[in-house]
N, C-alpha and C positions, 0 to 999 in steps of 0.2 A: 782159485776155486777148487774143492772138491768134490768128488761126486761121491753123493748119497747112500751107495753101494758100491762096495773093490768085489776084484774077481773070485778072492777068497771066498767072503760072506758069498755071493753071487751060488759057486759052487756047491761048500757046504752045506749052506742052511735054506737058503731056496730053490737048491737041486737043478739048477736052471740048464740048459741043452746048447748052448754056444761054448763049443769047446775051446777056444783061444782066445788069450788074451787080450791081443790087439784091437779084433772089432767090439770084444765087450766093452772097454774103457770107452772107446768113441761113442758108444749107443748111449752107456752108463751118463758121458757127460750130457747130450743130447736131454736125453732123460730127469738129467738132473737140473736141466735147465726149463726143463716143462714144468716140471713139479716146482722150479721156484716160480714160476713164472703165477700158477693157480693158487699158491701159497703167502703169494702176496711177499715171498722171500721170509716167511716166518723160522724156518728151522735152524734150529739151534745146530750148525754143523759143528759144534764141538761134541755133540750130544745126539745124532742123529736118532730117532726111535725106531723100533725095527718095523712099523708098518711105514714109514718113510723109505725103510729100506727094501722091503719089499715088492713096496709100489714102484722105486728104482728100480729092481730087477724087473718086474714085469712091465713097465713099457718100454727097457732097453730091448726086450726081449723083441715085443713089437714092432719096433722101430730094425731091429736087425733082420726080422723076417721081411718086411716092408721093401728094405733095402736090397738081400740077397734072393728076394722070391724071383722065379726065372719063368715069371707067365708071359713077357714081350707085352702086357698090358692087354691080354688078350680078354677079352669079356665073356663070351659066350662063339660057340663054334656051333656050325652044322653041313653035315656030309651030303645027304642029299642035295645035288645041285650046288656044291661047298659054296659055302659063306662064313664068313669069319667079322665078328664087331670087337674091338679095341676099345681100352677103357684109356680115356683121356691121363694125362701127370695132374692135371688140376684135379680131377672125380678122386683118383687114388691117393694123392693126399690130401686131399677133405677125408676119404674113410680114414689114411691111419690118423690124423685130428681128431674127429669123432670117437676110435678106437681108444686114443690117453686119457681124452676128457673122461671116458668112461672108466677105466683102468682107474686114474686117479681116483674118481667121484667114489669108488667102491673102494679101495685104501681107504680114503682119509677124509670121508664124508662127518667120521662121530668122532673128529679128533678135535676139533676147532681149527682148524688151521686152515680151512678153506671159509672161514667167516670173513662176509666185506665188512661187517660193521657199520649194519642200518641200524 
């Protein structure tokens, strides 16, 4: 399997903010496996289109903030009398879920490639 977007394209053309290689290909495959997953596995990877590729970069992009954000799952704080609420692993990956479906829907909503075919 390939993924959708390399860290070249990644770079140049969608200017994207994760500077090393290593975590992008992991996110990129991640990514690429969401997008086949919505796509019902339509894309021509010999041919990838560059809103396919795009849509790869930004929810690798997603999925690597996701991953590297360094909140301890912390929800909401408050100092008077401190209190602190924690956001569950389940809550936070429902939002980054939430987060692709939407990333995708807005790529590749007028391309046909998310048609089920009613």
């Amino acid at each position: 399997m390939i993924n959708y977007a390399d860290y070249t394209y990644y770079i140049g053309t969608y200017k994207g903010a994760v500077t090393d290689t290593a975590p992008f290909d992991k996110c990129a495959r991640k990514a690429t496996l969401e997008i086949k997953k919505y796509t019902f596995n339509r894309v021509d990877e010999a041919n990838v289109p560059d809103d396919v590729k795009m849509c790869c970069c930004e929810v690798a992009e997603a999925i690597h903030k996701s991953e590297t954000e360094d909140t301890k799952g912390v929800a909401s704080e408050k100092v008077g009398e401190y209190s602190v609420s924690y956001v569950s692993p389940e809550a936070k990956e429902k939002l980054l879920s939430i987060s692709i479906r939407s990333i995708i829907y807005n790529w590749l909503s007028m391309t046909g490639l998310l048609y089920r075919g009613c």
